[in-house]
C-alpha positions in Angstrom: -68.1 39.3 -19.7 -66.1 41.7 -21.8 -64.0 42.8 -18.9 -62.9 38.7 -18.7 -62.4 38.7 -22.7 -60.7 41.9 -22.6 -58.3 40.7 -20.5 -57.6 37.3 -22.5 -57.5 39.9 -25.5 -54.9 41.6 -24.1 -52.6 38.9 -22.8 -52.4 37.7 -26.1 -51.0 41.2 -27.2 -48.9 41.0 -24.2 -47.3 37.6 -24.8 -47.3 37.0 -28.0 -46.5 33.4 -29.7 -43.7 35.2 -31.4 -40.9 37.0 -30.2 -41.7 40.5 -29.2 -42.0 43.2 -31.6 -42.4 47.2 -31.3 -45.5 47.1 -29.5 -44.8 44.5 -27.1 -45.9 45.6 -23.4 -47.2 49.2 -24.6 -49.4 50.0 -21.7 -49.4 53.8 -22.9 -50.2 53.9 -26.6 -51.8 50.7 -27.0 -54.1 49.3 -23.9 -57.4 49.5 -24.3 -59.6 51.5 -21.7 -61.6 48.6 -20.5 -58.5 47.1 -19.2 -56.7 50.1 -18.0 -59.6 50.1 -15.5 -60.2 46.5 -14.8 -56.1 46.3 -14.0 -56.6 49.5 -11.7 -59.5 47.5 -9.5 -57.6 44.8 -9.5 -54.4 46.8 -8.2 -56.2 48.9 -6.0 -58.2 46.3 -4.1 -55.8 43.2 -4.1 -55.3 43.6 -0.7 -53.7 40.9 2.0 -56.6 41.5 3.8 -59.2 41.1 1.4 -57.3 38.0 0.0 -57.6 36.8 3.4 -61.6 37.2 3.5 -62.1 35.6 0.5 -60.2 32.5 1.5 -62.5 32.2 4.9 -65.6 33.4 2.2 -64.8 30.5 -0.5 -62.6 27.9 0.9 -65.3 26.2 2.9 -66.5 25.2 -0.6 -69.6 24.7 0.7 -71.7 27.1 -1.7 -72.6 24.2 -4.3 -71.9 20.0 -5.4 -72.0 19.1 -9.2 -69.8 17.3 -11.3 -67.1 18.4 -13.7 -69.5 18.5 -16.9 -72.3 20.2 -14.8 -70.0 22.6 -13.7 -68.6 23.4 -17.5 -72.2 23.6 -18.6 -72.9 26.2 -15.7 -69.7 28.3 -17.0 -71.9 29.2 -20.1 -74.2 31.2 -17.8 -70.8 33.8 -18.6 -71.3 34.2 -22.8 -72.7 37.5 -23.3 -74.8 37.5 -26.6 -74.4 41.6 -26.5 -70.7 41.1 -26.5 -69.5 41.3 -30.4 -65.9 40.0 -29.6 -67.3 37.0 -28.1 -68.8 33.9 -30.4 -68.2 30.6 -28.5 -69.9 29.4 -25.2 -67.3 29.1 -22.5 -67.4 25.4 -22.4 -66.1 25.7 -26.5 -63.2 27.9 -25.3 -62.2 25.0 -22.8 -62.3 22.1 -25.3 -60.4 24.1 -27.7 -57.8 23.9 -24.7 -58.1 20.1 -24.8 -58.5 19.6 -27.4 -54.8 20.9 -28.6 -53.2 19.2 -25.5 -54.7 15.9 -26.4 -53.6 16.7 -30.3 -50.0 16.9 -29.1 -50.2 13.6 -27.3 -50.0 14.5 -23.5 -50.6 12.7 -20.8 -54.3 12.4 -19.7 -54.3 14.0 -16.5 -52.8 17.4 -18.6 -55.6 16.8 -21.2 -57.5 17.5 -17.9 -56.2 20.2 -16.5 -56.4 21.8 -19.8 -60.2 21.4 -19.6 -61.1 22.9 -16.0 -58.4 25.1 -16.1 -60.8 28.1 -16.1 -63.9 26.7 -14.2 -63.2 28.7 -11.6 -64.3 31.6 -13.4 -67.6 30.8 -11.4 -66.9 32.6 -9.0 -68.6 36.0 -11.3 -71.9 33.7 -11.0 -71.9 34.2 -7.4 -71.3 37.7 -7.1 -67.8 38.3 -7.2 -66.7 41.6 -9.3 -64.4 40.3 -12.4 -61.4 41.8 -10.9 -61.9 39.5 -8.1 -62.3 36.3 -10.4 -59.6 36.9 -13.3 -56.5 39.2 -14.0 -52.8 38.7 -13.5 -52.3 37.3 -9.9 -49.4 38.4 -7.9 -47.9 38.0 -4.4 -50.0 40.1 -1.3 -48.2 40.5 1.7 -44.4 41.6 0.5 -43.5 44.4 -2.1 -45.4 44.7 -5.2 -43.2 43.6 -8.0 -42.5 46.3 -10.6 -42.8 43.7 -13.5 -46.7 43.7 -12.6 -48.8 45.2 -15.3 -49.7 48.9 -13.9 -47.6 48.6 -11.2 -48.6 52.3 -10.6 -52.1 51.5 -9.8 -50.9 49.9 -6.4 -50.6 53.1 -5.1 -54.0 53.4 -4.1 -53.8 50.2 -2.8 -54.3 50.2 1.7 -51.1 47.9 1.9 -48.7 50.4 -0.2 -48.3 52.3 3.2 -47.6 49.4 5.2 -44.1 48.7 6.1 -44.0 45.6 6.6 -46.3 44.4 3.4 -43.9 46.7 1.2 -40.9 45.4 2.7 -38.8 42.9 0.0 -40.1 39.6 1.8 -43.1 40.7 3.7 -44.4 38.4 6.2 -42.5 35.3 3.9 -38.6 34.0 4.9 -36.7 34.0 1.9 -37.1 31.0 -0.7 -40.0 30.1 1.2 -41.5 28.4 -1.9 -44.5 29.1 -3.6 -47.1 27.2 -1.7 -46.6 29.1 1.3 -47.2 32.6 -0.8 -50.6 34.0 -0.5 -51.6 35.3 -4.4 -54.1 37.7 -5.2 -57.0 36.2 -4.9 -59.2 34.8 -8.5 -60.3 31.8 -10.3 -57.3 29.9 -9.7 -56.3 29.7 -6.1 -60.2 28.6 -5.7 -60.0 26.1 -8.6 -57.1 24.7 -7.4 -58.9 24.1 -3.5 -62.3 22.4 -5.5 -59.6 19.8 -7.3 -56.3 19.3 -5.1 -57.0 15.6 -4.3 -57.7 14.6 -7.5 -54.9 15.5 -9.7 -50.8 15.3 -9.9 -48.9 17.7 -8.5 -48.1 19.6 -12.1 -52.0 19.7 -13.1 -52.2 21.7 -10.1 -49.8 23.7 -10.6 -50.7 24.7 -13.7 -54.6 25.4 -12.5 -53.2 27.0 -9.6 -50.3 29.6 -11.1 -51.4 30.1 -14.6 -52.2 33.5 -14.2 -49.1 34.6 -12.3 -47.4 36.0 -15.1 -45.1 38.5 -12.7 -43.7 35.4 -11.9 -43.5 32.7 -14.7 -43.4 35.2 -17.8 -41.5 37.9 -16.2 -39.1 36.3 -13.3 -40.2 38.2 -10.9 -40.4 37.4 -7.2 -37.2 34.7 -7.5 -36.2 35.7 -3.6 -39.3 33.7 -2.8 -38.6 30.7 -5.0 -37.7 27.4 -3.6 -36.0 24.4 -5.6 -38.8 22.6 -6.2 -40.8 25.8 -7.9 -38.3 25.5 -10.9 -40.4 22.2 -11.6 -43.8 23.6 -10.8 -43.0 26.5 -13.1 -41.5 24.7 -16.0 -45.0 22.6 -15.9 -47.0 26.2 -15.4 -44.5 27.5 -18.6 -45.4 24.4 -20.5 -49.0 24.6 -20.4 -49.4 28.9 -20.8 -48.7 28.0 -24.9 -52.1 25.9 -24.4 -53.5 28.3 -22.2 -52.9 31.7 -24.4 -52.8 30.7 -28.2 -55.9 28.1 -28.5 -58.7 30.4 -28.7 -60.2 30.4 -32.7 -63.3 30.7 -34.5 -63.6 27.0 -35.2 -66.9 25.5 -33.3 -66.4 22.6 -31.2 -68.7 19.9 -31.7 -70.0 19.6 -27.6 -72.0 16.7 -28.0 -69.7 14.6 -30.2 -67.1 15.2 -28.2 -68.9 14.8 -24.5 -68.3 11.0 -24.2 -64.7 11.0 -24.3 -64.5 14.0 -22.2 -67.2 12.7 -19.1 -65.0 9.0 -19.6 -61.8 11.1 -18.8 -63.4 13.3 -15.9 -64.4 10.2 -14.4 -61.0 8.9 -14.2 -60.2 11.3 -11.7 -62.9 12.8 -10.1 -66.1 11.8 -8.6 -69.8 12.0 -9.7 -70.1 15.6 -7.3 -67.3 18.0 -6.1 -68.0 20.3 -3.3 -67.2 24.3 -4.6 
């Protein structure tokens, strides 16, 4: 686990609630090892193959059925006690999350979305490396953006020498829009697949892009935009102050708390899920 909470540590550093300061996206001086590493995995096998493979390898969703709840409560498997930097159980961190949202009065399907936004994070529990599962996701299949953290790393990537991968729209047609763009892969494509007939367009979109920052922090990749990605990102935007800046110290009382929250997952989805 402290690969995954390095990584939330350090997008807090990078995109910090206020405006930027001196230190703001020091990758030299300021990074910590841990995630100088996970980012070069991530970079180096990212690949439009592999992407590919783990689509075929997850997509079926075929591995296990639970509900909503169970799955939260299996997300706890992920707390390492040996981890100092960590205090709260996993499903803590998501009610936090959903806790703000339904503080600031928004609608019930975002209070939602809020809540399984990271249940895909599962994915470790079944084998896959955390550079597969969490990290900045980005477009495979055209040029790497240089707005991507350690946008060196991709150098030792197998799809930097390809010509057509590296070319400015790869295998896309300009302003193809985003749903037709294959993104590295991680917990959020796969959530989005376990929960796309059960929610409104923007909950997806915010389970499905929330970790593209290259794109809905930085800008980057606006040649493959279409007009109706300036909604889905303002929703994505919206949601990233929820995402980033509700992690604390204050317990979350589970139980109290777990009737409203099973009442409001059954409003959308049934008893069992296929992921």
């Amino acid at each position: 686990m402290s690969d995954i909470d390095a990584w939330e540590d350090d997008l807090l550093r990078r995109y910090p609630e206020t405006p930027a300061s001196a230190g703001f996206r020091d990758y030299v001086n300021q990074v910590r090892p841990g995630v100088r590493e996970f980012y070069f995995q991530n970079h180096r096998y990212q690949t439009f193959d592999f992407v590919k493979r783990k689509r075929a390898q997850f997509l079926s969703l075929d591995r296990r059925r639970m509900g909503m709840w169970e799955a939260m409560e299996f997300l706890n498997q992920l707390v390492d006690d040996s981890d100092p930097d960590i205090d709260l159980p996993q499903i803590e961190h998501l009610l936090q999350t959903a806790e703000a949202i339904r503080h600031d009065g928004r609608p019930r399907w975002y209070i939602v979305a809020g809540l399984i936004h990271d249940l895909g994070k599962i994915l470790c529990l079944w084998g896959e490396p955390q550079w597969a599962v969490v990290g900045d996701t980005f477009p495979v299949g055209c040029r790497f953006a240089e707005e991507i953290v350690f946008h060196e790393a991709f150098r030792e990537n197998e799809d930097w020498g390809h010509a057509q991968y590296q070319s400015r729209l790869g295998i896309y047609q300009a302003h193809c829009g985003l749903d037709q763009v294959l993104l590295s892969w991680g917990h959020d494509e796969y959530l989005y697949h376990v929960v796309r007939e059960y929610l409104p367009p923007p909950a997806l979109a915010m389970i499905r892009y929330h970790s593209c920052y290259p794109i809905h922090r930085e800008g980057a990749y606006a040649y493959l935009l279409n007009e109706d990605d300036k909604s889905t990102l303002k929703w994505v935007r919206d949601f990233n102050q929820y995402d980033l800046y509700t992690k604390r110290e204050e317990r979350m009382d589970v139980e109290a708390l777990k009737p409203y929250y099973e009442e409001l997952l059954a409003e959308f989805f049934p008893a069992t899920l296929r992921w």
